[in-house]
PDB file of N, H, CA, C and O in Angstrom:
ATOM      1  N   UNK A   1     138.478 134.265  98.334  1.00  0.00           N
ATOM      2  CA  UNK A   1     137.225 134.552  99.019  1.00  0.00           C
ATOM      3  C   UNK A   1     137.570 135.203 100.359  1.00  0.00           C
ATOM      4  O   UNK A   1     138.672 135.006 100.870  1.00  0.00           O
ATOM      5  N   UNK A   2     136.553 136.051 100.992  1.00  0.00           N
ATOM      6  H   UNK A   2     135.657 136.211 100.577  1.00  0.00           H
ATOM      7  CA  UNK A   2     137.082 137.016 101.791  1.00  0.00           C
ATOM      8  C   UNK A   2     136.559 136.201 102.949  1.00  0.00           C
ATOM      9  O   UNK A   2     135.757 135.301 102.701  1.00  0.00           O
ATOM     10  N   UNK A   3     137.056 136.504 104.572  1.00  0.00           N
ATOM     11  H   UNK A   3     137.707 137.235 104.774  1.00  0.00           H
ATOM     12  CA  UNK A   3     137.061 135.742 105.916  1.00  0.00           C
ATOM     13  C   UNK A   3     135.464 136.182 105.816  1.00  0.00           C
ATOM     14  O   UNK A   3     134.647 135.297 105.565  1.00  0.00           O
ATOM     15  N   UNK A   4     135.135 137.190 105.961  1.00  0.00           N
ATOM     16  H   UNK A   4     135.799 137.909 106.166  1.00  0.00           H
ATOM     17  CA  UNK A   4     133.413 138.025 105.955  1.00  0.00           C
ATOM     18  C   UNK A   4     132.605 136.961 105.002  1.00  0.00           C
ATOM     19  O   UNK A   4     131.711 136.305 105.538  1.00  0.00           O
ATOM     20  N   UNK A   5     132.861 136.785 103.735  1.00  0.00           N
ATOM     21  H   UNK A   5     133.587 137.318 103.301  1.00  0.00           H
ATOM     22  CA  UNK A   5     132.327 136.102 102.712  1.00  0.00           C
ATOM     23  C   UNK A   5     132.137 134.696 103.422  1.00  0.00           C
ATOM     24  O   UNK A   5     131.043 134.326 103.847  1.00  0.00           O
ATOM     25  N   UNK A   6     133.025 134.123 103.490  1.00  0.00           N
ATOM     26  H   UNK A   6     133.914 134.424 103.145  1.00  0.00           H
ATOM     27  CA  UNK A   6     133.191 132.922 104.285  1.00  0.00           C
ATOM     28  C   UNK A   6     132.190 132.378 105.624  1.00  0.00           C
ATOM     29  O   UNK A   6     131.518 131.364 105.814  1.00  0.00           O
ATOM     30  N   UNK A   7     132.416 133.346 106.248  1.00  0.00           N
ATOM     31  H   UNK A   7     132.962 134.170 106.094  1.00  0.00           H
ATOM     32  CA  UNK A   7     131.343 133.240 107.021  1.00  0.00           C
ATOM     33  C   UNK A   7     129.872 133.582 106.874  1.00  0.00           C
ATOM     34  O   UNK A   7     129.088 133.032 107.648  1.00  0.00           O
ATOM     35  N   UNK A   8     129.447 134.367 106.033  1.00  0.00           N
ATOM     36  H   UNK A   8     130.083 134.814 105.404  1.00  0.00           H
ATOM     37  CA  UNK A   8     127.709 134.354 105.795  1.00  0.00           C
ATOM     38  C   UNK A   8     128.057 133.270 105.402  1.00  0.00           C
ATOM     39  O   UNK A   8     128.248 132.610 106.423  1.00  0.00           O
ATOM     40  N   UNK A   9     128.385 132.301 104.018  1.00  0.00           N
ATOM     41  H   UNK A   9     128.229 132.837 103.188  1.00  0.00           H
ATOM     42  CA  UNK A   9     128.189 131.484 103.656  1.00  0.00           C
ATOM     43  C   UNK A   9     127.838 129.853 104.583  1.00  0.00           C
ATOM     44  O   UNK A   9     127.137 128.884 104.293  1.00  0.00           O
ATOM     45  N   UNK A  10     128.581 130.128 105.595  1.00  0.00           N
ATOM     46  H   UNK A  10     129.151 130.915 105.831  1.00  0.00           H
ATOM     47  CA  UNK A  10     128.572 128.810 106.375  1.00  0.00           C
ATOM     48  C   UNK A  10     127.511 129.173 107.491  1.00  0.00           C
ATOM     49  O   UNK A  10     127.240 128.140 108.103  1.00  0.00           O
ATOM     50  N   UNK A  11     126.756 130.345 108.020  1.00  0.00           N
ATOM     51  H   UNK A  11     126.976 131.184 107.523  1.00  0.00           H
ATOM     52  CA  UNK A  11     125.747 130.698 108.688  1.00  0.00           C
ATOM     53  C   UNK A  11     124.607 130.628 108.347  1.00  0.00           C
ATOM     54  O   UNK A  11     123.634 130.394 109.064  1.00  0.00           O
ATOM     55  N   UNK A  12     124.656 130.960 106.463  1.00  0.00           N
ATOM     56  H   UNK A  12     125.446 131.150 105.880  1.00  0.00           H
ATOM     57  CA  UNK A  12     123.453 130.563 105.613  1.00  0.00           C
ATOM     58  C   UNK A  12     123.268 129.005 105.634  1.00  0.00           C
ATOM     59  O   UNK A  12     122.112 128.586 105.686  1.00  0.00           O
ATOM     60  N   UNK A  13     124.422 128.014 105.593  1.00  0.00           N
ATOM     61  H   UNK A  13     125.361 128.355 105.550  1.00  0.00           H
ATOM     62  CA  UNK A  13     124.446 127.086 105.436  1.00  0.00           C
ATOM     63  C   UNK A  13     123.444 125.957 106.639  1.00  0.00           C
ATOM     64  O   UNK A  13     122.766 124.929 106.632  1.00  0.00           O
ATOM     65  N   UNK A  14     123.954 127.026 107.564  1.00  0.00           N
ATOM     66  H   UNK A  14     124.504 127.861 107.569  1.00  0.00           H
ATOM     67  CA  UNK A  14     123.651 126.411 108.952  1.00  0.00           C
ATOM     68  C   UNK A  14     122.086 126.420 109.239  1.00  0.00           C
ATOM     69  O   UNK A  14     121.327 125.568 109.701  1.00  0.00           O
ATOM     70  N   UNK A  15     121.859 128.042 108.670  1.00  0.00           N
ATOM     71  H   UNK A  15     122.475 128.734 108.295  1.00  0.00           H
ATOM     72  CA  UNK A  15     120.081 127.858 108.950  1.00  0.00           C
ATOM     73  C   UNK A  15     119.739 127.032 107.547  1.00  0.00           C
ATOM     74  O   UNK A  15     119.289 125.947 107.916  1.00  0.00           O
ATOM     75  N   UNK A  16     119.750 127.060 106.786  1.00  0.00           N
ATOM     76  H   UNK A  16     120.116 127.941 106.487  1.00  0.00           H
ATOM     77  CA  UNK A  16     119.094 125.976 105.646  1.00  0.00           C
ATOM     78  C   UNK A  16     119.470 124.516 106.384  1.00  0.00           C
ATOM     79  O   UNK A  16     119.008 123.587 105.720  1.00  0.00           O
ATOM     80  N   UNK A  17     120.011 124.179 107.290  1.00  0.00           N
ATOM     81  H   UNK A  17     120.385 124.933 107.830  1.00  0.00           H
ATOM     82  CA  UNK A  17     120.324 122.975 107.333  1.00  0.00           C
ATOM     83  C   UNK A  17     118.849 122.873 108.691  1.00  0.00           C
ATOM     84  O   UNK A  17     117.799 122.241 108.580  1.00  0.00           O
ATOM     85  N   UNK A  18     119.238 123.597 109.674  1.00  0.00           N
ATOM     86  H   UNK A  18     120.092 124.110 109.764  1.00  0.00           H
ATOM     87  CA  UNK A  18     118.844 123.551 110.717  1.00  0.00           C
ATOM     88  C   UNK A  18     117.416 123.966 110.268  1.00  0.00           C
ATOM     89  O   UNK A  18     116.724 123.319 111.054  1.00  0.00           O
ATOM     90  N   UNK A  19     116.631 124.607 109.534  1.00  0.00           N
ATOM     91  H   UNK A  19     117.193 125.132 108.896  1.00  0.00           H
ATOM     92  CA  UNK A  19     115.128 124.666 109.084  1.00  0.00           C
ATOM     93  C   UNK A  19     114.343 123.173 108.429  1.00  0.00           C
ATOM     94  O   UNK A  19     113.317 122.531 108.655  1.00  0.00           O
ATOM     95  N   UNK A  20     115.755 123.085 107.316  1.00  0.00           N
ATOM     96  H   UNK A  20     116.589 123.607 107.133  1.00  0.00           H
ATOM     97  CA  UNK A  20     115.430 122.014 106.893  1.00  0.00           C
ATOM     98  C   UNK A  20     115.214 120.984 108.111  1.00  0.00           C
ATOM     99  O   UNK A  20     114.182 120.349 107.895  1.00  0.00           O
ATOM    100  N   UNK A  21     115.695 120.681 109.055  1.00  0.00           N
ATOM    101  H   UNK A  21     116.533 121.197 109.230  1.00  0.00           H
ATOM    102  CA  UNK A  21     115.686 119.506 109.795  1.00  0.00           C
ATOM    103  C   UNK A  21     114.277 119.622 110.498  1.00  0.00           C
ATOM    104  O   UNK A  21     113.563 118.662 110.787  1.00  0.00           O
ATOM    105  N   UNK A  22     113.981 121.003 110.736  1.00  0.00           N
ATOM    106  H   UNK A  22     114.561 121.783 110.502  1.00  0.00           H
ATOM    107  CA  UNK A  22     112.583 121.161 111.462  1.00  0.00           C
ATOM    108  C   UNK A  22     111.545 120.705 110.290  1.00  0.00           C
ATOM    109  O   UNK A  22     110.706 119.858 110.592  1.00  0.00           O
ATOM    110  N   UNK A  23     111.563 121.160 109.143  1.00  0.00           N
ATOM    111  H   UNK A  23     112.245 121.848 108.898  1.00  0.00           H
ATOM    112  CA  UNK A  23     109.972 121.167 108.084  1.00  0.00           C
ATOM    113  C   UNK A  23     109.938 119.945 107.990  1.00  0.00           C
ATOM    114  O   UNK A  23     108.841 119.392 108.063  1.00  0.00           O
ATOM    115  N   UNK A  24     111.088 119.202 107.808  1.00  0.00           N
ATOM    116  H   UNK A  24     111.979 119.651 107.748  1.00  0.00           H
ATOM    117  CA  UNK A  24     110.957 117.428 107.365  1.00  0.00           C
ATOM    118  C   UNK A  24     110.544 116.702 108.611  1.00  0.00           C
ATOM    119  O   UNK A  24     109.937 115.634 108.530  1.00  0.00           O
ATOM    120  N   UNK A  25     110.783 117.122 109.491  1.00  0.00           N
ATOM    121  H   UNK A  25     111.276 117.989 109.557  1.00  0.00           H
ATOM    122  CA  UNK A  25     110.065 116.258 110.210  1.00  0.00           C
ATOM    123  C   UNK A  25     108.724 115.769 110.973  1.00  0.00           C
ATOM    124  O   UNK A  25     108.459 116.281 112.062  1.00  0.00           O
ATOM    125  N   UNK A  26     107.855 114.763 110.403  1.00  0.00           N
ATOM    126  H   UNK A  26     108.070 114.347 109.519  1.00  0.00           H
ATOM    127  CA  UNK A  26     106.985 114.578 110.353  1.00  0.00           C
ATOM    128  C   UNK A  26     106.547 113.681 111.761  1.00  0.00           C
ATOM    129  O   UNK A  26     105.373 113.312 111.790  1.00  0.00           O
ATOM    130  N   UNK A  27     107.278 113.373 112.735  1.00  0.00           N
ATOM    131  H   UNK A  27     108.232 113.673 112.712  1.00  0.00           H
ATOM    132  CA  UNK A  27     107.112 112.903 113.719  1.00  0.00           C
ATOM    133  C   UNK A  27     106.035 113.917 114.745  1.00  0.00           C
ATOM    134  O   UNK A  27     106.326 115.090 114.980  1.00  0.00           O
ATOM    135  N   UNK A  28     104.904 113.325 115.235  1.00  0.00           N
ATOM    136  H   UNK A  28     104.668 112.373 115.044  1.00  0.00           H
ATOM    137  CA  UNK A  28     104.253 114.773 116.315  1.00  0.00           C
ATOM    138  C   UNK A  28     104.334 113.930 117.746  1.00  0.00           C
ATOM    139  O   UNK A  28     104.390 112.709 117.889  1.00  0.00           O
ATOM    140  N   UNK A  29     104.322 114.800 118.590  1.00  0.00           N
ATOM    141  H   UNK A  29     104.276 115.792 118.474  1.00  0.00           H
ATOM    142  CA  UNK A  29     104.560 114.176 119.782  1.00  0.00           C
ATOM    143  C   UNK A  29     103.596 113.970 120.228  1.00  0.00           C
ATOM    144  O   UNK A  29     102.541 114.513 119.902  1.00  0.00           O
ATOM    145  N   UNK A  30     103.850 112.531 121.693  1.00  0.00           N
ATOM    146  H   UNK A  30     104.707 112.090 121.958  1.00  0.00           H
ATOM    147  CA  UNK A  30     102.748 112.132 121.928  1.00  0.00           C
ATOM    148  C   UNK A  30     102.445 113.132 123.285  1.00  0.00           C
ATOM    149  O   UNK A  30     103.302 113.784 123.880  1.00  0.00           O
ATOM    150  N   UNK A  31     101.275 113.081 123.542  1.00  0.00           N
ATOM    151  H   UNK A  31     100.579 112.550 123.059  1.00  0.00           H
ATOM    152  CA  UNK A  31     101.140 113.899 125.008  1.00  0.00           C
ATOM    153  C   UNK A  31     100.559 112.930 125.883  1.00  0.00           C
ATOM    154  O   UNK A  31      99.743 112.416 125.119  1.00  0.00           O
ATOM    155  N   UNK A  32     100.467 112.493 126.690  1.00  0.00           N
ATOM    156  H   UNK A  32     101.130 112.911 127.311  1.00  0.00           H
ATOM    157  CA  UNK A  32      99.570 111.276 127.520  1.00  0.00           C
ATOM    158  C   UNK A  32      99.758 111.941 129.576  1.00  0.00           C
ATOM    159  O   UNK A  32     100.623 112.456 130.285  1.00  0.00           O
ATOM    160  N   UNK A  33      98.466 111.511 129.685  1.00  0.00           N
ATOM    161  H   UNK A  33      97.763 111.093 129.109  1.00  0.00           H
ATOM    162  CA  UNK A  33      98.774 111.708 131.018  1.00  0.00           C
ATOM    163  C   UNK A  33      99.149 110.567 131.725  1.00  0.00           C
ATOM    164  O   UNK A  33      99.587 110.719 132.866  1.00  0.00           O
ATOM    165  N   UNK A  34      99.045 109.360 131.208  1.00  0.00           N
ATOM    166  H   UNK A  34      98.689 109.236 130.282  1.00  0.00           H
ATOM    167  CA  UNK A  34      99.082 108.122 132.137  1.00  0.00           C
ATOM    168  C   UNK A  34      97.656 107.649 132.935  1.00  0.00           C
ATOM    169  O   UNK A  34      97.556 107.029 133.993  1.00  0.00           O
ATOM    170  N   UNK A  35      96.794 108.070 132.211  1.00  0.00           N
ATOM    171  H   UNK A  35      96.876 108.574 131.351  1.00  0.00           H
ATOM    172  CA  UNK A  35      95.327 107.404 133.126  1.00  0.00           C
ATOM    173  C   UNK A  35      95.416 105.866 132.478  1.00  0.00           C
ATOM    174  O   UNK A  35      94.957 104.967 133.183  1.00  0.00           O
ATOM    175  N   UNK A  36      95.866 105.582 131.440  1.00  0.00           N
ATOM    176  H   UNK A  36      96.239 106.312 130.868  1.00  0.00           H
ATOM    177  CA  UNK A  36      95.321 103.949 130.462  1.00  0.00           C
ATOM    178  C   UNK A  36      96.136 103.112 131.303  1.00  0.00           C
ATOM    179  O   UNK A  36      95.932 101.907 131.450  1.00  0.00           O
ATOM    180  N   UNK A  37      97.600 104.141 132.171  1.00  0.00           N
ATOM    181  H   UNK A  37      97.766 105.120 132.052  1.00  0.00           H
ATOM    182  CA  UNK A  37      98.352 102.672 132.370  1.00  0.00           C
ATOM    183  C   UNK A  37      97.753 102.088 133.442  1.00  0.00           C
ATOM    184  O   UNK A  37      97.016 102.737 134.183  1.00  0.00           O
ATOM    185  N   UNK A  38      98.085 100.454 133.676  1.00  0.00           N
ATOM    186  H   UNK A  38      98.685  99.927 133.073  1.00  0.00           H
ATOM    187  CA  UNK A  38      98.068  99.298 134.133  1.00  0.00           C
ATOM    188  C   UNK A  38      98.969  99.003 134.519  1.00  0.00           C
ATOM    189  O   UNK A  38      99.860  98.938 133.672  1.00  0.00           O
ATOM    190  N   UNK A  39      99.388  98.621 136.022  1.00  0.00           N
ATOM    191  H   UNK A  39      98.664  98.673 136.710  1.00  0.00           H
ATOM    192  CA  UNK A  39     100.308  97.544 136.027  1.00  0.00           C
ATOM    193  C   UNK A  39      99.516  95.765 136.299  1.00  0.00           C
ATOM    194  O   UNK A  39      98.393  95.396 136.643  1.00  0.00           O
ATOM    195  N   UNK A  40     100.660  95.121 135.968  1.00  0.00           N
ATOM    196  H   UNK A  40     101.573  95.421 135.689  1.00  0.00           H
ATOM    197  CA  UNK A  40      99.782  93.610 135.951  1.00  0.00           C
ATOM    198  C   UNK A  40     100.480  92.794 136.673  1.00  0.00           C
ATOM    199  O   UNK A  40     101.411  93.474 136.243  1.00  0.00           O
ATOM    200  N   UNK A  41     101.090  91.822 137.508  1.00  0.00           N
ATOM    201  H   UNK A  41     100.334  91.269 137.857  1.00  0.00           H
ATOM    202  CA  UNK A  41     102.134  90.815 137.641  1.00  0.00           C
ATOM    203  C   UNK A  41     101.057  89.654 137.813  1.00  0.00           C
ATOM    204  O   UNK A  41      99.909  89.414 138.187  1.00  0.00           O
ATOM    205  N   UNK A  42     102.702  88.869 137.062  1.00  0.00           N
ATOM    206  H   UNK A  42     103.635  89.064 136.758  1.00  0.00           H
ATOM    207  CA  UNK A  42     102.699  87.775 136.608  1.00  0.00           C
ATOM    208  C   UNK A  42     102.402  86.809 137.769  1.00  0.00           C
ATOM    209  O   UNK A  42     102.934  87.236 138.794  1.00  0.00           O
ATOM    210  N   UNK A  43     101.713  85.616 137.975  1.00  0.00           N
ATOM    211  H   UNK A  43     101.281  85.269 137.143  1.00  0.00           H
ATOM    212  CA  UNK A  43     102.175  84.517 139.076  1.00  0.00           C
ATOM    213  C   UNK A  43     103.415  83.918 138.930  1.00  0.00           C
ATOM    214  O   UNK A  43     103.995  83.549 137.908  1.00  0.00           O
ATOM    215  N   UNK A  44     103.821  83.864 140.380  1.00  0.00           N
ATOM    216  H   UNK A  44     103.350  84.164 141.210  1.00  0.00           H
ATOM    217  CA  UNK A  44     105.042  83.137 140.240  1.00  0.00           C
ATOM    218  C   UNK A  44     106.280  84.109 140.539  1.00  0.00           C
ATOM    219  O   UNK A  44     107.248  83.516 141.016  1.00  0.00           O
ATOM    220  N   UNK A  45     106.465  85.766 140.314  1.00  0.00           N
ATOM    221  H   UNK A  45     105.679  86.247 139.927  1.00  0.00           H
ATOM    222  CA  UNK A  45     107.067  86.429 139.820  1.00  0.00           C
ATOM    223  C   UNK A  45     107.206  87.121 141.164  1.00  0.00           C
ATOM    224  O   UNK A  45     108.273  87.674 141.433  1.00  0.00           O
ATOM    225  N   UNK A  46     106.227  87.125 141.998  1.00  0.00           N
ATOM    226  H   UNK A  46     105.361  86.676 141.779  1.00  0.00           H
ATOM    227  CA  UNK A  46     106.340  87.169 143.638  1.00  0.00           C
ATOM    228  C   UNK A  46     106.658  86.260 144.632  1.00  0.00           C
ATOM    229  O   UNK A  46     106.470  86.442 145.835  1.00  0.00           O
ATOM    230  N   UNK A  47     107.201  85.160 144.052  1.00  0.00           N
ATOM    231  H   UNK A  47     107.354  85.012 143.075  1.00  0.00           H
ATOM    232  CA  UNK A  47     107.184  84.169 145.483  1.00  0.00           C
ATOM    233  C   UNK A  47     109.060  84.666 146.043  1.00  0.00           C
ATOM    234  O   UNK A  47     109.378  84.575 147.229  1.00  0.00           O
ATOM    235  N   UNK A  48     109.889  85.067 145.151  1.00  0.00           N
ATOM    236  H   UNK A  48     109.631  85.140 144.188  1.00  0.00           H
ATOM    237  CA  UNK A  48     110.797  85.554 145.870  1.00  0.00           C
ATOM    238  C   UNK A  48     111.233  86.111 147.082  1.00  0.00           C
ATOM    239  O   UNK A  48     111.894  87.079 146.704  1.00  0.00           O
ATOM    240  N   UNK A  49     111.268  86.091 148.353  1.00  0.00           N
ATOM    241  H   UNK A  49     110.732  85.305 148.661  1.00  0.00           H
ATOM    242  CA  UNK A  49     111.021  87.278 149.566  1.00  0.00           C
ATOM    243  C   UNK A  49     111.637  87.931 149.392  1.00  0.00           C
ATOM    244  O   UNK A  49     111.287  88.939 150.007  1.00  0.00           O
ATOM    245  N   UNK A  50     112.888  88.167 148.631  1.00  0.00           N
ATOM    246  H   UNK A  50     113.172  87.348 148.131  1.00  0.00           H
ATOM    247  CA  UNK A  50     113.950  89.268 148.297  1.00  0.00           C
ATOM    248  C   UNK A  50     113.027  90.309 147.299  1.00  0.00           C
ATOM    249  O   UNK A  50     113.399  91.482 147.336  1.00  0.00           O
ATOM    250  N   UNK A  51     112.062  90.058 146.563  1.00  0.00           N
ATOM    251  H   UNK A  51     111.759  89.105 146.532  1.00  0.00           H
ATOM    252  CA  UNK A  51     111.779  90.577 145.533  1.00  0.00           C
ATOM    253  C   UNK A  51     110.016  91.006 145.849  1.00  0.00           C
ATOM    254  O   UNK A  51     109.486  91.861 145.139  1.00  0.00           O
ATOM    255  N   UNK A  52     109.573  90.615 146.480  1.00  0.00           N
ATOM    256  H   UNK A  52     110.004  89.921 147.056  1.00  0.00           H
ATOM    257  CA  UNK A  52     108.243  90.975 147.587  1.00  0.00           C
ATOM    258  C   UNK A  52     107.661  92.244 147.558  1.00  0.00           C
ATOM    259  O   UNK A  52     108.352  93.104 148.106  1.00  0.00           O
ATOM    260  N   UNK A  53     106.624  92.614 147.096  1.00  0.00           N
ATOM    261  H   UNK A  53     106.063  91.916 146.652  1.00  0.00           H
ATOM    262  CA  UNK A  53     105.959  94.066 147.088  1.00  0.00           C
ATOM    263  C   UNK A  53     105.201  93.970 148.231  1.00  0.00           C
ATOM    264  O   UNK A  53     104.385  93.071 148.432  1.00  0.00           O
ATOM    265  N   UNK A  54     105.435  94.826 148.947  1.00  0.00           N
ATOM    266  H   UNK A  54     106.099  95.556 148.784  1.00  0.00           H
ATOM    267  CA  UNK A  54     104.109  95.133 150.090  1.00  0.00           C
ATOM    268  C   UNK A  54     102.737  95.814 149.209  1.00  0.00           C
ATOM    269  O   UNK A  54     102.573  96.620 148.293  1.00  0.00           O
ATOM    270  N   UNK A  55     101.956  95.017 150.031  1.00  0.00           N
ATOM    271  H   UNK A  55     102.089  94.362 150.775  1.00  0.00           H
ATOM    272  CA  UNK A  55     100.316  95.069 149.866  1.00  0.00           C
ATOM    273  C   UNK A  55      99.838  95.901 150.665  1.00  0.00           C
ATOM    274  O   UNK A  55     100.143  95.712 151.843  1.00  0.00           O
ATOM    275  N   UNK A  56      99.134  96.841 150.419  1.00  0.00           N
ATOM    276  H   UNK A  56      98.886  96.995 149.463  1.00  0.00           H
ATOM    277  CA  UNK A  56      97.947  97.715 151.137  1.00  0.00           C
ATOM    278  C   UNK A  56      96.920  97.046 151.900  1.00  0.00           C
ATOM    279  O   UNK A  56      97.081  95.838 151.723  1.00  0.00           O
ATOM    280  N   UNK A  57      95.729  97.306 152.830  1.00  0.00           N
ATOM    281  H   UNK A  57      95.597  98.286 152.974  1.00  0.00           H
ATOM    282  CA  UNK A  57      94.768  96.707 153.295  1.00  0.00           C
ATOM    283  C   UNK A  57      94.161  96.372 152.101  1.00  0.00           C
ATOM    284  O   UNK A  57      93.961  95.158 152.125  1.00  0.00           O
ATOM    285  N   UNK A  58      93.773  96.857 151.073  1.00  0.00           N
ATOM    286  H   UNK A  58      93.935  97.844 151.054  1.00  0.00           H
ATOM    287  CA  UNK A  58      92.795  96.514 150.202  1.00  0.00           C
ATOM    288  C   UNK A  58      93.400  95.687 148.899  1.00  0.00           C
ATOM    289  O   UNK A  58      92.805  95.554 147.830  1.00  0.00           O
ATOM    290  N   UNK A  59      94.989  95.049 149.288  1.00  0.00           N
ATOM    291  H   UNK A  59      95.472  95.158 150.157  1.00  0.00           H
ATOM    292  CA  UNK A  59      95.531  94.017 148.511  1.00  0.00           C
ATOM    293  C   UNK A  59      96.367  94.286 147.304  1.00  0.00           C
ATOM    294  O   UNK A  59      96.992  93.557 146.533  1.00  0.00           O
ATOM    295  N   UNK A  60      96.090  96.128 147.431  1.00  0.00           N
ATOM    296  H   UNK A  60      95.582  96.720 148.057  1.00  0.00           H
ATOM    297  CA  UNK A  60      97.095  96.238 146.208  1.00  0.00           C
ATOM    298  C   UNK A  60      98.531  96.727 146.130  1.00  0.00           C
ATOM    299  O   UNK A  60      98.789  97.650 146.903  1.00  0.00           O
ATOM    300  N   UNK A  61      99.401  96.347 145.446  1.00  0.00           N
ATOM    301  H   UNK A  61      99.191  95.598 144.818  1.00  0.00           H
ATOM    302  CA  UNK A  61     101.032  96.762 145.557  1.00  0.00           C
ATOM    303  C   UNK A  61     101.386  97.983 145.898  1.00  0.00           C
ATOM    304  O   UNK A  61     102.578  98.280 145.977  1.00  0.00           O
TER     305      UNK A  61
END
């Protein structure tokens, strides 16, 4: 088999592999802006002073 031969073969190989990996995959991405998140803490989980969030005037972290 010739060096030329050789190589289409493993370039063909490469896009059938690399297409294939795109069509099969059925995963879609998520897009989110972050409006749903929440943060919450726990009681108890602040009494640390090492570990202490400062509060705003209006009480929040």
């Amino acid at each position: 088999m010739s060096n030329e031969l050789r190589i289409r073969i493993t370039h063909f190989l490469l896009l059938i592999n690399l297409f294939g990996c795109n069509l099969l995959n059925t995963e879609k991405t998520i897009i989110d802006d972050g409006e749903g998140i929440r943060f919450t803490f726990d009681d108890g989980l602040n009494d640390d002073p090492r570990f202490r969030l400062p509060k705003d005037e209006n009480g929040f972290y």
